[in-house]
The first five atom37 places (N, CA, C, CB, O) and aatype in JSON, in Angstrom:
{
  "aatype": [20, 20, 20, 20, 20, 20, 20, 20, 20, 20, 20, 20, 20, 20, 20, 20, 20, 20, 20, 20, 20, 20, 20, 20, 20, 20, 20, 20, 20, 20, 20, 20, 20, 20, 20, 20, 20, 20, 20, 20, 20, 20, 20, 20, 20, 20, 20, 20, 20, 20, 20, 20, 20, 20, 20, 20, 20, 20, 20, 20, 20, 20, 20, 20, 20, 20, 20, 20, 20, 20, 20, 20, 20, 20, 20, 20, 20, 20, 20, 20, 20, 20, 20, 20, 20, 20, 20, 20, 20, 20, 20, 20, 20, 20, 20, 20, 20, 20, 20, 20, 20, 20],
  "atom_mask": [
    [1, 1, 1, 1, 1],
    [1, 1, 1, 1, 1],
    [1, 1, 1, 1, 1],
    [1, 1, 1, 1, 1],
    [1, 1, 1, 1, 1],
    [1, 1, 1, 1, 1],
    [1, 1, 1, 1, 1],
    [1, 1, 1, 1, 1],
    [1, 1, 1, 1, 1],
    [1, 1, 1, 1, 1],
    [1, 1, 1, 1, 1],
    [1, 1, 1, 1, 1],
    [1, 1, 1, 1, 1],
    [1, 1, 1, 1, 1],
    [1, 1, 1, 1, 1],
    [1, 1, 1, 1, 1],
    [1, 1, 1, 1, 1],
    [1, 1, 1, 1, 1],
    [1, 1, 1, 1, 1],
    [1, 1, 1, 1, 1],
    [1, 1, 1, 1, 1],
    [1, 1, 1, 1, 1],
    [1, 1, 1, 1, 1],
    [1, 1, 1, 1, 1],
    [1, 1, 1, 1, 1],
    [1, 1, 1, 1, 1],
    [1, 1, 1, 1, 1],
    [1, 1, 1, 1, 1],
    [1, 1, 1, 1, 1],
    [1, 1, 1, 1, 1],
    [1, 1, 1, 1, 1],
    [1, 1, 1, 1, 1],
    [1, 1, 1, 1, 1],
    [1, 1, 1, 1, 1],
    [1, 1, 1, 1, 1],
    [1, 1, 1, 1, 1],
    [1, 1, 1, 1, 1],
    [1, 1, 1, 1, 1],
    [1, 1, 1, 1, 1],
    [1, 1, 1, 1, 1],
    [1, 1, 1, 1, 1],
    [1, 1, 1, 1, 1],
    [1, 1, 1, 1, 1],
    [1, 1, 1, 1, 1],
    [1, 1, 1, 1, 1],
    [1, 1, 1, 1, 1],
    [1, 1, 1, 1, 1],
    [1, 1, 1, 1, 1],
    [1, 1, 1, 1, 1],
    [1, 1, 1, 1, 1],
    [1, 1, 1, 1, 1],
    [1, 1, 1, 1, 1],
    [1, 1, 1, 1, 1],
    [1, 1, 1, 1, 1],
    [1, 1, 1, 1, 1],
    [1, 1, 1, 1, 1],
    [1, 1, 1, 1, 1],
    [1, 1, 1, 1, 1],
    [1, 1, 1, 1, 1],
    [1, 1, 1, 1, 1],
    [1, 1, 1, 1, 1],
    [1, 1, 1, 1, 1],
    [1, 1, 1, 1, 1],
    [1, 1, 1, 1, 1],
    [1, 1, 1, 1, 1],
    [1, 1, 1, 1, 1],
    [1, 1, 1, 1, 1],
    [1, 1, 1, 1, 1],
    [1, 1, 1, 1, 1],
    [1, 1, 1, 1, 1],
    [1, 1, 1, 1, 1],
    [1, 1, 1, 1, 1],
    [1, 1, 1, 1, 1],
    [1, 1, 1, 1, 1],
    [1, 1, 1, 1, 1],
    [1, 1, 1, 1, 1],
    [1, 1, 1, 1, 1],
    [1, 1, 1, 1, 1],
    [1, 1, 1, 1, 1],
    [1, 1, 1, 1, 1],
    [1, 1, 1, 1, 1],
    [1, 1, 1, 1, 1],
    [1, 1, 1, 1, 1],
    [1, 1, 1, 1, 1],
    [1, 1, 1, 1, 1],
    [1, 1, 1, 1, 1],
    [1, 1, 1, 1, 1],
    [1, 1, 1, 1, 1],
    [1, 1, 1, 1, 1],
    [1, 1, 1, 1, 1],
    [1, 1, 1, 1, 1],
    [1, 1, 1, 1, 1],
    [1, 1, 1, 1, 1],
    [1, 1, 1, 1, 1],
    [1, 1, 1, 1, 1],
    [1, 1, 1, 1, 1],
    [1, 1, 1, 1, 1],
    [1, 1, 1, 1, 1],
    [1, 1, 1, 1, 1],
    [1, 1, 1, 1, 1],
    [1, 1, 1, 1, 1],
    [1, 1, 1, 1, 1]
  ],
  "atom_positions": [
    [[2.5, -11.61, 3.24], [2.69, -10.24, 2.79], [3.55, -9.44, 3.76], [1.34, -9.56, 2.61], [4.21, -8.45, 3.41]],
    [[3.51, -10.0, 5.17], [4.42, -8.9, 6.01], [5.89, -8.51, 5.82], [4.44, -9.3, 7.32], [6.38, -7.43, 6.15]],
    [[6.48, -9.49, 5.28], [7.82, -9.3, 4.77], [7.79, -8.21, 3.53], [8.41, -10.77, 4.3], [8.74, -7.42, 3.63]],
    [[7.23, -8.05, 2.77], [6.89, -6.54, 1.65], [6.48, -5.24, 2.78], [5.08, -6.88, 0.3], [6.85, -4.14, 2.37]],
    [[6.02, -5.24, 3.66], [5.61, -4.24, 4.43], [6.88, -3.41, 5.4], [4.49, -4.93, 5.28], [7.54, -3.85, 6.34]],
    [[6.89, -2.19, 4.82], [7.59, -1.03, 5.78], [7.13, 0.29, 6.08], [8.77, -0.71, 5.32], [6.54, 1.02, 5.29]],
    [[7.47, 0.58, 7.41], [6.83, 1.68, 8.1], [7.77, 2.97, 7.71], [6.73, 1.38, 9.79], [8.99, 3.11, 7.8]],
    [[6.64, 3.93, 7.19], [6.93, 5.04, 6.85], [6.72, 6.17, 8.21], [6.11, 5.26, 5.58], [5.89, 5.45, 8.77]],
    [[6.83, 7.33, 9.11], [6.6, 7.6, 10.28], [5.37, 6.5, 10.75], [6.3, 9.12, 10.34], [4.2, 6.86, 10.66]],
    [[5.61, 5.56, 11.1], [4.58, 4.53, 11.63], [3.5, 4.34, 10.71], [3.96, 4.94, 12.96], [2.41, 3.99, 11.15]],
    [[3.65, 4.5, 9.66], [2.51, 4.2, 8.55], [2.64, 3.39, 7.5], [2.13, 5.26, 7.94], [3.13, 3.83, 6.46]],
    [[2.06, 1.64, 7.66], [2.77, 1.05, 6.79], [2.6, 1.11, 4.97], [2.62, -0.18, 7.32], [1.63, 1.66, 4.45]],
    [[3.25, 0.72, 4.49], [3.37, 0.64, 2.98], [3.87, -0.7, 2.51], [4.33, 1.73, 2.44], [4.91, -1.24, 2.91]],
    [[3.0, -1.22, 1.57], [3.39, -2.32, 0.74], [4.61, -2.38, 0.52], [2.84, -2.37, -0.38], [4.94, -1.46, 1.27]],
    [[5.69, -2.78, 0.02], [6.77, -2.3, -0.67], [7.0, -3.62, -1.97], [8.17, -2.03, 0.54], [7.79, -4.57, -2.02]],
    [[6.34, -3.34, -2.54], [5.61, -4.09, -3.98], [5.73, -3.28, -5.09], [3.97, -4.38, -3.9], [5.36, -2.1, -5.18]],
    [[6.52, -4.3, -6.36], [6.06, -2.95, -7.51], [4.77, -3.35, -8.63], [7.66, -2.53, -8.69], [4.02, -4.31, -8.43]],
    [[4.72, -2.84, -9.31], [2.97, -3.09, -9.84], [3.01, -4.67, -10.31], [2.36, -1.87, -11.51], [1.92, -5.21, -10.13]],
    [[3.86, -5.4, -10.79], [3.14, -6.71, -10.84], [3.11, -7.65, -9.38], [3.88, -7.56, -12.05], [2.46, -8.68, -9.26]],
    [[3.96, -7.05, -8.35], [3.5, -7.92, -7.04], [2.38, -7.37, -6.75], [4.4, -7.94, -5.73], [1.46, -8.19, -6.78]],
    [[2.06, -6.29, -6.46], [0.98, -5.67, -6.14], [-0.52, -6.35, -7.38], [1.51, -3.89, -6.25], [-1.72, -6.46, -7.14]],
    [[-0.08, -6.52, -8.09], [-1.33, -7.06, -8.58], [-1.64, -8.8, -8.33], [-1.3, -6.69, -10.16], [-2.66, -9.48, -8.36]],
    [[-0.53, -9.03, -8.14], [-0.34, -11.03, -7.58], [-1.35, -11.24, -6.58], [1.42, -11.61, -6.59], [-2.27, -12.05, -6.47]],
    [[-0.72, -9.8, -5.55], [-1.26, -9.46, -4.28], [-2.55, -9.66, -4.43], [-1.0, -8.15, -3.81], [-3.13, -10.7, -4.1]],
    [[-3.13, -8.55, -4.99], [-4.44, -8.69, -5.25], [-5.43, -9.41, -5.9], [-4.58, -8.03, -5.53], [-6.65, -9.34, -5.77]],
    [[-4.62, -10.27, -6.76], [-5.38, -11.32, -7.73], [-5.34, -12.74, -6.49], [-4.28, -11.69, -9.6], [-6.11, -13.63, -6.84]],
    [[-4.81, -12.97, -5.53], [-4.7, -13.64, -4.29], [-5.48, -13.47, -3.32], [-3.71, -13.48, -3.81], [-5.77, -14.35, -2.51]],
    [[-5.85, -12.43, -3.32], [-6.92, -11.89, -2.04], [-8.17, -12.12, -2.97], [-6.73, -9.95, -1.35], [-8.77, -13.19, -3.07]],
    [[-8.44, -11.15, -3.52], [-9.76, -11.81, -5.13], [-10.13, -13.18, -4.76], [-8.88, -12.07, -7.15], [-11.27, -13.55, -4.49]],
    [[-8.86, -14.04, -4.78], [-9.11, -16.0, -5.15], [-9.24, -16.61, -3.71], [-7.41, -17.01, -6.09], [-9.4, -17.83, -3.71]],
    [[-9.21, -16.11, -2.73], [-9.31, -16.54, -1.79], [-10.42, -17.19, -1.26], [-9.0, -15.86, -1.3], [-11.12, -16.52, -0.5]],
    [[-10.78, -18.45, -1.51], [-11.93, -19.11, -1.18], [-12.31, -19.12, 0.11], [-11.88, -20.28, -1.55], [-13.5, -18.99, 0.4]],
    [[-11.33, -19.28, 1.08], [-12.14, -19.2, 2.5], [-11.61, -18.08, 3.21], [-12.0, -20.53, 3.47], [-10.75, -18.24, 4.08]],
    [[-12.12, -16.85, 2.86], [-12.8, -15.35, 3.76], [-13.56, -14.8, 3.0], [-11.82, -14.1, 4.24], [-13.47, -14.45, 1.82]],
    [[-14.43, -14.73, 3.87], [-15.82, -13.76, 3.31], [-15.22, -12.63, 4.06], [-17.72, -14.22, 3.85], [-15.94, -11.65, 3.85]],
    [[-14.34, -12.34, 4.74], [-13.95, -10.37, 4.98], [-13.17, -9.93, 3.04], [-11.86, -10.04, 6.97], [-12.49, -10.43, 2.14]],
    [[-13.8, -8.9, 3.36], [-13.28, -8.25, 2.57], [-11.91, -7.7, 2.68], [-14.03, -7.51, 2.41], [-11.59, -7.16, 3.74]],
    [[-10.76, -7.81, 1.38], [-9.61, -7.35, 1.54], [-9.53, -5.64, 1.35], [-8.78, -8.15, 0.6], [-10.27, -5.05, 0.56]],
    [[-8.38, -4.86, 2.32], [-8.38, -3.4, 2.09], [-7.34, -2.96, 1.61], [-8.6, -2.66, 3.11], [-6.22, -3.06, 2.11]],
    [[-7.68, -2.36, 0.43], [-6.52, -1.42, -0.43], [-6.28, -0.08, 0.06], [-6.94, -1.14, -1.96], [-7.18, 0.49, -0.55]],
    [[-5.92, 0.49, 0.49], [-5.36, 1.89, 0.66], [-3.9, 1.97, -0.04], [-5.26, 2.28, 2.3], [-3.04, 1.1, -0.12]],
    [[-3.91, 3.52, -0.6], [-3.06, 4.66, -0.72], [-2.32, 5.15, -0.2], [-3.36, 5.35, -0.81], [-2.85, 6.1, 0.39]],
    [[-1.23, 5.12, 0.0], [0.19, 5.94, 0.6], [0.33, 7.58, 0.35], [1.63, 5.26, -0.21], [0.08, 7.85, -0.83]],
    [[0.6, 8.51, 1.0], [0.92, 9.62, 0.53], [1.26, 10.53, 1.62], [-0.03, 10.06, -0.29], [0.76, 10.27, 2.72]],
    [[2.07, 11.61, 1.51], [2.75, 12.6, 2.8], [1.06, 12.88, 3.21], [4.03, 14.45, 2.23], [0.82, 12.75, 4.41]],
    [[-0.14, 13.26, 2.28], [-1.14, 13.59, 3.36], [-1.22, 13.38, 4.15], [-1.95, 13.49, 3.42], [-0.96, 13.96, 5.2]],
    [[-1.9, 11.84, 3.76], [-2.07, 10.84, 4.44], [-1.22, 10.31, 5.75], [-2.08, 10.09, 3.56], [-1.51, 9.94, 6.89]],
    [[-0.77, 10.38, 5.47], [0.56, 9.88, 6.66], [0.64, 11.07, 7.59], [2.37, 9.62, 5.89], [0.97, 10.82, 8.75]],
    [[0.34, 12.56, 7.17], [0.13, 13.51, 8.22], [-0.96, 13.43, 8.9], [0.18, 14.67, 7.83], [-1.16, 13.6, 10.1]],
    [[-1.85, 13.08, 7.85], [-3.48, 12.93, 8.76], [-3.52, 11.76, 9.77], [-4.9, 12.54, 7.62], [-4.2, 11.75, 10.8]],
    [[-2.48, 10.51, 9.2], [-2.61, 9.32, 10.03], [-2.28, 10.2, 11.51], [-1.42, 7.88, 9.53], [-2.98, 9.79, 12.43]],
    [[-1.47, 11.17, 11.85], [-0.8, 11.32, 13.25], [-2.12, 12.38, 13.22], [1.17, 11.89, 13.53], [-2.86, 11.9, 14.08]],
    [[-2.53, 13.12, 12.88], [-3.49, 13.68, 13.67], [-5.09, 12.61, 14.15], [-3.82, 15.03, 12.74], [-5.74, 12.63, 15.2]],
    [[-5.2, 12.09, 13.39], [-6.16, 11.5, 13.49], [-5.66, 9.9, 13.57], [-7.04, 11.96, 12.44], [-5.2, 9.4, 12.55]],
    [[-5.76, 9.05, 14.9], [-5.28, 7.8, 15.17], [-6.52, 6.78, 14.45], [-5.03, 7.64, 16.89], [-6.15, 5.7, 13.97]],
    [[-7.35, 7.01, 14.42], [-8.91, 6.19, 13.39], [-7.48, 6.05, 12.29], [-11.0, 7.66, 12.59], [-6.65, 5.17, 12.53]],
    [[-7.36, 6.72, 11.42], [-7.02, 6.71, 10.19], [-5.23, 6.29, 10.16], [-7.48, 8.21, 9.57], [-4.61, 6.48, 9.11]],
    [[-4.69, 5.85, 11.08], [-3.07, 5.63, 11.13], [-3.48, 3.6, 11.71], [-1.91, 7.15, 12.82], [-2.79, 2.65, 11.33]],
    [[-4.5, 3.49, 12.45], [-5.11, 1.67, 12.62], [-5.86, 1.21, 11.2], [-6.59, 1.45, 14.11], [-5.88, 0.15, 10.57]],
    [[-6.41, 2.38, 11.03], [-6.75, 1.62, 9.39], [-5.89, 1.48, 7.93], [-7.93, 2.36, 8.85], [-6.03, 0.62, 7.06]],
    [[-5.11, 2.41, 7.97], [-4.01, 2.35, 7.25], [-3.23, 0.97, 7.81], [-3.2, 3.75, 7.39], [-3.1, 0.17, 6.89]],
    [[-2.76, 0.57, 8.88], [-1.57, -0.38, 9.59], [-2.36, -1.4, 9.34], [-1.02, -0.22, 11.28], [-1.56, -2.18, 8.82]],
    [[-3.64, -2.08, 9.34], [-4.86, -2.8, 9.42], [-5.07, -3.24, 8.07], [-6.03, -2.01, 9.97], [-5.44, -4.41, 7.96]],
    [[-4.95, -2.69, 7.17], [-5.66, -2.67, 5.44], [-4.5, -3.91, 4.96], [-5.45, -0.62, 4.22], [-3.31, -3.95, 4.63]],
    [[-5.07, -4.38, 5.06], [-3.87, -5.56, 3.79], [-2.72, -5.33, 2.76], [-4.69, -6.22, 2.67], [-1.68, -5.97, 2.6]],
    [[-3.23, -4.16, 2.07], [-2.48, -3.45, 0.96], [-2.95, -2.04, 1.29], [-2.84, -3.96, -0.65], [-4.07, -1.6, 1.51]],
    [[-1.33, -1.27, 1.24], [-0.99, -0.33, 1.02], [-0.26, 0.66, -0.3], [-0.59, -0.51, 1.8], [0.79, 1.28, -0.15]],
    [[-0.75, 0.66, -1.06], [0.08, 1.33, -2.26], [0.51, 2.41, -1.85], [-0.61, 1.62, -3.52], [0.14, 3.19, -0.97]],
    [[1.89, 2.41, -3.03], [2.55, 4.21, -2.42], [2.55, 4.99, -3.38], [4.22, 4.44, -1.86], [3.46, 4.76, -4.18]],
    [[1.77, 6.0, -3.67], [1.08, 6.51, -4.15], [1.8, 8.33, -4.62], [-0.06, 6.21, -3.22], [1.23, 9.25, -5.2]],
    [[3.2, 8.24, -4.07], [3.7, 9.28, -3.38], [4.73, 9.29, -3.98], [3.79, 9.27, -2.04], [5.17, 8.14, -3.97]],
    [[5.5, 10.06, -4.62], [6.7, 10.35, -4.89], [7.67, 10.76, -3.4], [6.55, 11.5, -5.98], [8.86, 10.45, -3.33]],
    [[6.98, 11.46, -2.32], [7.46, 11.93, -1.12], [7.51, 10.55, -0.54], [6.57, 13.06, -0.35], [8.58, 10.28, 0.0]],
    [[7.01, 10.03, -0.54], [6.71, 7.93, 0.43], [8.51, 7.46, -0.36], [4.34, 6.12, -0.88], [9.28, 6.73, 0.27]],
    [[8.76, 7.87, -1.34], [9.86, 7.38, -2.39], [10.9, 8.02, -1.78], [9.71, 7.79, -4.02], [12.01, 7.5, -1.67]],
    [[10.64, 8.97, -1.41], [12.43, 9.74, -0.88], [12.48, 9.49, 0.39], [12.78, 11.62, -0.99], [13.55, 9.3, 0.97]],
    [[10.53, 9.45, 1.41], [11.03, 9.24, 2.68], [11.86, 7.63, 2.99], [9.72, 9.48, 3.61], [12.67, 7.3, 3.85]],
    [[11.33, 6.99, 2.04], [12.47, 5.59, 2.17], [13.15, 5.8, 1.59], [12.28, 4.25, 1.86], [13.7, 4.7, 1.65]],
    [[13.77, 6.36, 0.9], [15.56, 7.05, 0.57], [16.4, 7.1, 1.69], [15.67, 8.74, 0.04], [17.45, 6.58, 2.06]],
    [[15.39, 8.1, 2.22], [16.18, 8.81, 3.72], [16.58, 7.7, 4.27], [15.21, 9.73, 4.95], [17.77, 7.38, 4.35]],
    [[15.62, 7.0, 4.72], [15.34, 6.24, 5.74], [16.02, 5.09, 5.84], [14.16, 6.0, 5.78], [16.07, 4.54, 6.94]],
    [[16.84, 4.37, 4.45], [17.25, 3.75, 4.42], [16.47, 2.32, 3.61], [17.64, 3.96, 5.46], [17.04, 1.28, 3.3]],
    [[15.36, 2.59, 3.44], [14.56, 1.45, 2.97], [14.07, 1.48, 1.57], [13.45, 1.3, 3.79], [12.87, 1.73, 1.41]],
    [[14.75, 1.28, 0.66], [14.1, 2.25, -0.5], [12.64, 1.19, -0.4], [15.18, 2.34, -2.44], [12.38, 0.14, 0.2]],
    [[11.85, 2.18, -1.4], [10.88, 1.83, -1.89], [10.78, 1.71, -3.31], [10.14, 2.47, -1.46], [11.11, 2.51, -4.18]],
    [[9.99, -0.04, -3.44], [10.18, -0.49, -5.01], [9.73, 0.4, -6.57], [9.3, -1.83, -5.05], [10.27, 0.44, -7.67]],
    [[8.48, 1.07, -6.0], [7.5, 1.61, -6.89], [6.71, 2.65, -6.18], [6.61, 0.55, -7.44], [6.21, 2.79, -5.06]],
    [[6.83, 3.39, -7.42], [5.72, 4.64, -7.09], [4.29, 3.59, -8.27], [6.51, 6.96, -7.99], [4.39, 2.75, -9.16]],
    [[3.15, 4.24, -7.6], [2.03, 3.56, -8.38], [0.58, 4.43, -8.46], [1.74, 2.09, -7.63], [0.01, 4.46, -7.37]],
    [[0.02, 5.02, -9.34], [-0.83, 6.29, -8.75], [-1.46, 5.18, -9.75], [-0.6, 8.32, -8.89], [-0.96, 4.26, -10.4]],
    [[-3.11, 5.81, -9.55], [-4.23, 4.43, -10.31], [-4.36, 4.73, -11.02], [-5.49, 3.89, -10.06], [-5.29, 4.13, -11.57]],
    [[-3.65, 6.01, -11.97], [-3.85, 6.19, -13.6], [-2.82, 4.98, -13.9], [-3.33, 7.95, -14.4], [-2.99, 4.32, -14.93]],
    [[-1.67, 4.63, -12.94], [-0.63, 3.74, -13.48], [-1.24, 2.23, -12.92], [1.07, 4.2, -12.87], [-0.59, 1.33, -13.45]],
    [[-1.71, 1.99, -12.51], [-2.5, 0.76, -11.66], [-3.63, 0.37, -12.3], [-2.99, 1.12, -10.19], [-3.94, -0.82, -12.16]],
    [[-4.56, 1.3, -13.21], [-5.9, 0.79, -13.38], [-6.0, -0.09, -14.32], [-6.8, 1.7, -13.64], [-7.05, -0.71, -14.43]],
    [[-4.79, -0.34, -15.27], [-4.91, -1.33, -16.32], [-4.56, -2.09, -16.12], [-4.59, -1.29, -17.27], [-4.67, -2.98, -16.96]],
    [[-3.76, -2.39, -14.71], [-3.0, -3.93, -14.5], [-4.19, -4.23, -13.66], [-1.22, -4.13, -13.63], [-4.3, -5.42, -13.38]],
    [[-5.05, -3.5, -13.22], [-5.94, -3.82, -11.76], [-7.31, -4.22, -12.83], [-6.24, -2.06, -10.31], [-8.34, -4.63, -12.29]],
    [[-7.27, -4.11, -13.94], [-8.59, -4.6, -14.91], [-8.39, -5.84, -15.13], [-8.81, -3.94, -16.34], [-9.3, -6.63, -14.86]],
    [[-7.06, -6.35, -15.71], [-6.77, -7.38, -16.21], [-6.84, -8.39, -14.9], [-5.49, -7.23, -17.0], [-6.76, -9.61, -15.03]],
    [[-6.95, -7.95, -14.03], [-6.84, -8.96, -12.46], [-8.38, -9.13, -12.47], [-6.12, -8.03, -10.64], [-8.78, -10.29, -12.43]],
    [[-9.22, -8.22, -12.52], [-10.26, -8.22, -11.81], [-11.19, -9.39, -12.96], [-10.83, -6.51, -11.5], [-12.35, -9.72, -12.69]]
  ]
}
């Protein structure tokens, strides 16, 4: 997965659009040998502000397996940045591909 992964101000993001992101997850699901649990987190300018105030929440974000970007702002800051980003994905747009996985 690290090759899909880019840092937004030091906050990583998947860079997956909804059917990798669900591969993703239908992979972690099938994974016969780990009993850890896989972590989904959310992308968003909040978030990514709160990650710098609060360092707890910028290791668990970098830490989580999957990152969705959740953000139309996550979309332009990789504009800027040079990196676009594949997909915007909010879980009204996610919850029906994320049923058919589960």
């Amino acid at each position: 997965m690290k090759s899909n992964e880019v840092y937004i101000a030091k906050c990583k993001v998947s860079n997956l659009d909804s059917d990798e992101l669900l591969d993703a997850v239908n992979e972690y699901a099938q994974d016969q040998h780990s009993s850890d649990p896989a972590v989904m987190l959310s992308a968003n300018i909040h978030g990514i502000n709160q990650a710098h105030k609060y360092k707890w929440l910028l290791r668990m974000n970098n830490d989580a397996e999957l990152v969705r970007n959740d953000s139309a702002g996550i979309q332009l800051a990789g504009k800027i940045l040079g990196v676009p980003i594949k997909e915007r994905m909010t879980w009204a747009d996610f919850r029906l591909g994320f049923g058919r996985v589960l």
